[in-house]
N, C-alpha and C positions, 0 to 999 in steps of 0.2 A: 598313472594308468587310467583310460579312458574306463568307465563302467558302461555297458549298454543296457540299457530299456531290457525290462524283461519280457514286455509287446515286443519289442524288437527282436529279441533273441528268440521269443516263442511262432514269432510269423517265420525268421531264416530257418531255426527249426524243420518248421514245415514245409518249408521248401523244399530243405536238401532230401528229406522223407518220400515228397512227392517225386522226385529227381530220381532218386534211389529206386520207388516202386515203379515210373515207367523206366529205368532202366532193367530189370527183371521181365518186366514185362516185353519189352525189344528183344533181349534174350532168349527168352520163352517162346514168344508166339513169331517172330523173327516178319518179314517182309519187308517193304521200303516203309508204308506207313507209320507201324511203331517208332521204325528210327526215325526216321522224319518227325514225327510226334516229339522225340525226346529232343534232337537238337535244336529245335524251335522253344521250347522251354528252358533248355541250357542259356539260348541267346537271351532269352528273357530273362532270366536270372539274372545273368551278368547286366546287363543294363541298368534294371532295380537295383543291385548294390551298386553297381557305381554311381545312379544317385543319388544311393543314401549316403555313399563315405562321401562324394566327392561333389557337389553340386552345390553347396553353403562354403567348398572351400577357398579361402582368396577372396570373397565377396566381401564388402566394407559399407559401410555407409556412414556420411558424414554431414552435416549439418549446419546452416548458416541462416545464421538470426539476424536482421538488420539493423536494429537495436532490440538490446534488452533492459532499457530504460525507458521507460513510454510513460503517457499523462493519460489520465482516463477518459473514455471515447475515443482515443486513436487505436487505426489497426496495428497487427501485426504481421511482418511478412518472413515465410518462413521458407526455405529451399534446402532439398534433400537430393544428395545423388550418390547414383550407386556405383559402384565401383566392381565387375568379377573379378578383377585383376588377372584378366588374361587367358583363364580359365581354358584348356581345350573340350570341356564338357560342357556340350549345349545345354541351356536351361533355357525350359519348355515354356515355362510359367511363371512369375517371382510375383508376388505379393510385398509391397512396402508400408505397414500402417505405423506412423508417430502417434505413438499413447499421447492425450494430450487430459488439463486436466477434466473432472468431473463439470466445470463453468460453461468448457468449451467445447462442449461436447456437439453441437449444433456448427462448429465449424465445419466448412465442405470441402475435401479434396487432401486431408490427410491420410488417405489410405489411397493407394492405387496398384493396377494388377498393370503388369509389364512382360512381354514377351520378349527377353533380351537374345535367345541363343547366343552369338558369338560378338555380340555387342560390350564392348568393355565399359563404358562410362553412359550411364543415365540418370539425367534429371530432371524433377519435377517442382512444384512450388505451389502452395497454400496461403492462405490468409483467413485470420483470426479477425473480423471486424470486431468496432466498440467495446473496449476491452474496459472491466470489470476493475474500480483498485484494488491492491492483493497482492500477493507473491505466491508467483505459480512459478512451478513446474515442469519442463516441457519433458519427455523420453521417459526410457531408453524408447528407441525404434525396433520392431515388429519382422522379421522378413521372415519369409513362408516361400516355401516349392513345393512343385507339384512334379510329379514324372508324367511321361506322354501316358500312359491307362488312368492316372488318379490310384494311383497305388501305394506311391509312398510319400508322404507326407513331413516336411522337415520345414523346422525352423528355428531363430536364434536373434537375441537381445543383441541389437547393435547402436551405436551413433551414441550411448551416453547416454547423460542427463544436460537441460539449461534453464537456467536459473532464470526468468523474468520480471522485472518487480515494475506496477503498475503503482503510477504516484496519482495521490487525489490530484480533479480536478482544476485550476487557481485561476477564476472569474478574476476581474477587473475588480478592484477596488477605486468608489468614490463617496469623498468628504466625509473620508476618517480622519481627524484632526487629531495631529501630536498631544499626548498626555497630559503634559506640561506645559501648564500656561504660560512660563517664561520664555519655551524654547519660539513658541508663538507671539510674541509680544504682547500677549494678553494680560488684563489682569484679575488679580485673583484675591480674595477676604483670606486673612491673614487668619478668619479664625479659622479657616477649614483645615490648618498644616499648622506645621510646625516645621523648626528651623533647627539646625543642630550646630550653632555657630550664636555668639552674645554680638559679636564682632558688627558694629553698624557702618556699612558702606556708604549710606547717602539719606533722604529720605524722596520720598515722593506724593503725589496725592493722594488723601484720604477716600479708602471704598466703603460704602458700607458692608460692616461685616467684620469690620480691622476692631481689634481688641483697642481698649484705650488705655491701657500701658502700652500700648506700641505706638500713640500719638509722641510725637516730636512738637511740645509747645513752644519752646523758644524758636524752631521754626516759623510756626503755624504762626505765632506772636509775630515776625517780623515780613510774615510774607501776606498776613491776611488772610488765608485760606488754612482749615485742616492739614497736617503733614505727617503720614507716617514713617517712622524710620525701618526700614529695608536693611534687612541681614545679609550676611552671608550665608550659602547656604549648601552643605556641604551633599550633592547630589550625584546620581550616576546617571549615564545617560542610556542606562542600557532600558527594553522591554524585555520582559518576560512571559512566553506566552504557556499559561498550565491549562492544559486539554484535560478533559475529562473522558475516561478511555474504560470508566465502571462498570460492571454488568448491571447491576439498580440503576443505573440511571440510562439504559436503553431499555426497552421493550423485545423481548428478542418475536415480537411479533409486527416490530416497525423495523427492519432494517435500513429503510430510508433514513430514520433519525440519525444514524451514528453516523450513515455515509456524506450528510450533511455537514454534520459537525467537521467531519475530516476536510474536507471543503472549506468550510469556515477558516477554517486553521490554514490550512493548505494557502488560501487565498491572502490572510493577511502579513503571511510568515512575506511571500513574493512582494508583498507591499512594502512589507517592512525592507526589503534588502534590497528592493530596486529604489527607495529612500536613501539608501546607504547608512541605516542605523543598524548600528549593536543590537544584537538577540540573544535569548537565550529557551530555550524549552524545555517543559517536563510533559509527561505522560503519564496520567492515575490511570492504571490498569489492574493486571495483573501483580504487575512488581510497579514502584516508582524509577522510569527511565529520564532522566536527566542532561544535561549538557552545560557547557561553559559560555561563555558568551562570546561571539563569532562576528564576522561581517562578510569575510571572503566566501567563492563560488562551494569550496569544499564544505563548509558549514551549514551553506544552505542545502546542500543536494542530502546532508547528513539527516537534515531533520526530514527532509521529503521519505525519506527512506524509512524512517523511524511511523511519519504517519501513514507510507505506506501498508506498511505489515502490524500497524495497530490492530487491535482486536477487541469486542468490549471481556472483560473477565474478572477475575477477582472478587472478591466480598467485603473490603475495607470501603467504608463509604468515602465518597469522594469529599467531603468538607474536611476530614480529617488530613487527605494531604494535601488539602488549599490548606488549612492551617502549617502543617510543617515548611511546605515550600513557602509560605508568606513570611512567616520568622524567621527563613533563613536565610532570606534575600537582602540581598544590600539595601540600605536605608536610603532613600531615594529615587527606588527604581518605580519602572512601572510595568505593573501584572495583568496581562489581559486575560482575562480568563472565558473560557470557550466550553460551555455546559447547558447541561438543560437542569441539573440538578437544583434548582433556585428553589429555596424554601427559606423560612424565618431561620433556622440553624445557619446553614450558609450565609444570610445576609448578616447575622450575626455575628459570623468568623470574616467578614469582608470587613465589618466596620471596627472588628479590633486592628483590622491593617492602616486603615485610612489613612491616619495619623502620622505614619511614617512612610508612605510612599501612594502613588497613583494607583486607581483600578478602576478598569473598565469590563464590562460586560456581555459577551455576546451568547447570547439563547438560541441556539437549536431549535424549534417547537418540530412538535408531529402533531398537534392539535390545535384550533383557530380559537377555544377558549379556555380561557384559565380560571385555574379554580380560585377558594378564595384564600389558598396558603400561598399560592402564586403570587397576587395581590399584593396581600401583606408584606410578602418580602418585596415586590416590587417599591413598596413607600418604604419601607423601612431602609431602602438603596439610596431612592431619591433624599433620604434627610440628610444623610451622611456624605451626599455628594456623588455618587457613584454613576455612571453615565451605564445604562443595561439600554443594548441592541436584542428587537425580538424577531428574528428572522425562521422566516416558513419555508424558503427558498433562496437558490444562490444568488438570483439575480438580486435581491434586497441587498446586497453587497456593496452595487453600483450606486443608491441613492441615501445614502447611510447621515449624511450632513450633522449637524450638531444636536438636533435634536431628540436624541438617544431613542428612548420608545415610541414617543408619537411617531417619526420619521421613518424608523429604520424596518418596522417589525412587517411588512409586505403580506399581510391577511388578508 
């Protein structure tokens, strides 16, 4: 059972009162006027209720997103049409507004006034430029009538809800060099790793930096030159990239920082997969969100999704789940990690990893100078090997080359 407004019930009220007293009054003082008087208000009654029961009935509206997957700075285009369904009651006036959210509120042409009368099907269409990353929201939709005096007033939550989710930016990456010196042909001091295999495959030239229990002398003896012997080496080939997603380590007075970093990530995650390497991701946030290690289309769109609706939050400092995620990563792999939290603690927690797998660095800044905890951990990276990108901006992305800080950091 319908409940009516009790504005509603108190305005028909007064109606039928007012109906009632010039009907007494036709009665009473009798001539054409009174009567005349009262059935001209009869007719007007009847009218107003029939807008009010019947003038929102049958009406629909329905809604067509063109995607609801978008990269940020594209628009969005959005079409709404109405539907009376046939309705034999003219409607005077309709108002259609899509709630959209608080971001978008500067968008133009989500509300519009339509004069359908006996018009069954209308529609309109909006656009949401330069979209924000996030997951918004679109509806429900808004529809309003009006009767021909502005008398009665009706309206009703139509078209839903849709869900849109805006993925960070992903700039071009160049001359970010694979982790692993082997998968490169490069070579590498034997002191900086370790091997998790005794098993000697072969040996080759001596670098400096090679331990001298790993010199091969009955080689080096019959070849002339230094030789070291070359293990096997039991490795993954996967990346791992752990984002720093902390409320401490943004500013919630830089919101540019964090929307950088998703960038950062964003960008080299695309790098990675148009590479065709294995990935994996976590998120220090609120909770630690995690994943398995992927390569196909589904994998990637998974983590896009993941840094879309990132948020900075939580209280657990971020070194603490670079610590868990680094001990519990396969031996071998390689951790990129994508933070601005760089202090002597972290560089700390980076060089108890070293040993058993790769890591690289890239830095968010929101400021062009660093202090001098900054610094410190900055050398205490370089002893241990560690390659830190210090990037101000996304375009720093494109000239990144091997030279870690001097190169990458765009001030």
């Amino acid at each position: 059972m319908t409940r009516i407004p009790w504005r509603h019930a108190a305005a028909g009220g007064s109606a039928l009162a007012a109906l009632g007293g010039l009907f007494v009054f036709a009665r009473v003082q009798g001539g054409f006027f009174p009567w005349f008087l009262l059935y001209v208000c009869i007719l007007l009654a009847l009218y107003e209720w029939g807008t009010w029961g019947l003038s929102l009935r049958g009406v629909s509206v329905s809604r067509q997103v063109r995607a609801t997957r978008l990269a940020a700075g594209q628009s969005l285009s959005v079409e709404l049409t109405v539907q009376t369904g046939g309705s034999t009651w003219p409607f005077v006036w309709l108002a259609v507004t899509d709630q959209l959210p608080s971001r978008w509120r500067s968008a133009a042409g989500a509300e519009r006034r339509l004069v359908p009368l006996w018009t069954r099907r209308l529609t309109f269409s909006y656009e949401v430029p330069g979209l924000a990353r996030g997951c918004y929201t679109i509806g429900p939709a808004v529809i309003r009538s009006l009767d021909l005096f502005g008398l009665v007033h009706r309206h009703r939550l139509v078209a839903g809800q849709t869900e849109v989710v805006v993925y960070p930016k992903a700039v071009p990456v160049r001359g970010w060099l694979s982790l692993r010196p082997e998968t490169l042909g490069l070579r590498e001091a034997t002191r900086q790793r370790s091997e998790d295999s005794t098993t000697v495959l072969g040996v080759r030239d001596y670098t400096p930096g090679d331990r001298f229990s790993r010199i091969h002398w009955r080689a080096s003896a019959r070849r002339g030159v230094l030789q070291s012997k070359e293990f096997e080496r039991h490795v993954s080939d996967e990346i791992l990239f752990c984002i720093d997603a902390t409320r401490s380590s943004y500013p919630d007075a830089a919101p540019f920082h964090f929307e950088l970093a998703m960038t950062i990530a964003a960008s080299l995650v695309k790098h990675t997969y148009d590479m065709r390497r294995f990935f994996a991701w976590a998120i220090c946030g609120a909770s630690l969100a995690t994943s398995g290690k992927g390569l196909d289309e589904a994998h990637y769109r998974h983590c896009l999704e993941a840094l879309a609706r990132a948020n900075p939050g939580g209280d657990t400092p971020f070194v603490q789940g670079l610590r868990h995620i680094g001990h519990s990563a396969p031996a071998g792999s390689a951790i990129v990690v994508i933070s601005p939290a760089l202090g002597p603690e972290s560089a700390v927690a980076v060089g108890e990893l070293v040993g058993r797998m790769s890591v690289e660095w890239f830095v968010p800044l929101a400021q062009t100078t660093l202090d001098a905890s900054f610094q410190r951990a900055l050398r205490l990276l370089r002893q241990v090997g560690v390659r830190v990108h210090l990037l101000a901006s996304p375009d720093a992305l494109g000239r990144l080359g091997r030279g870690g800080v001097e190169r990458a950091h765009g001030i």
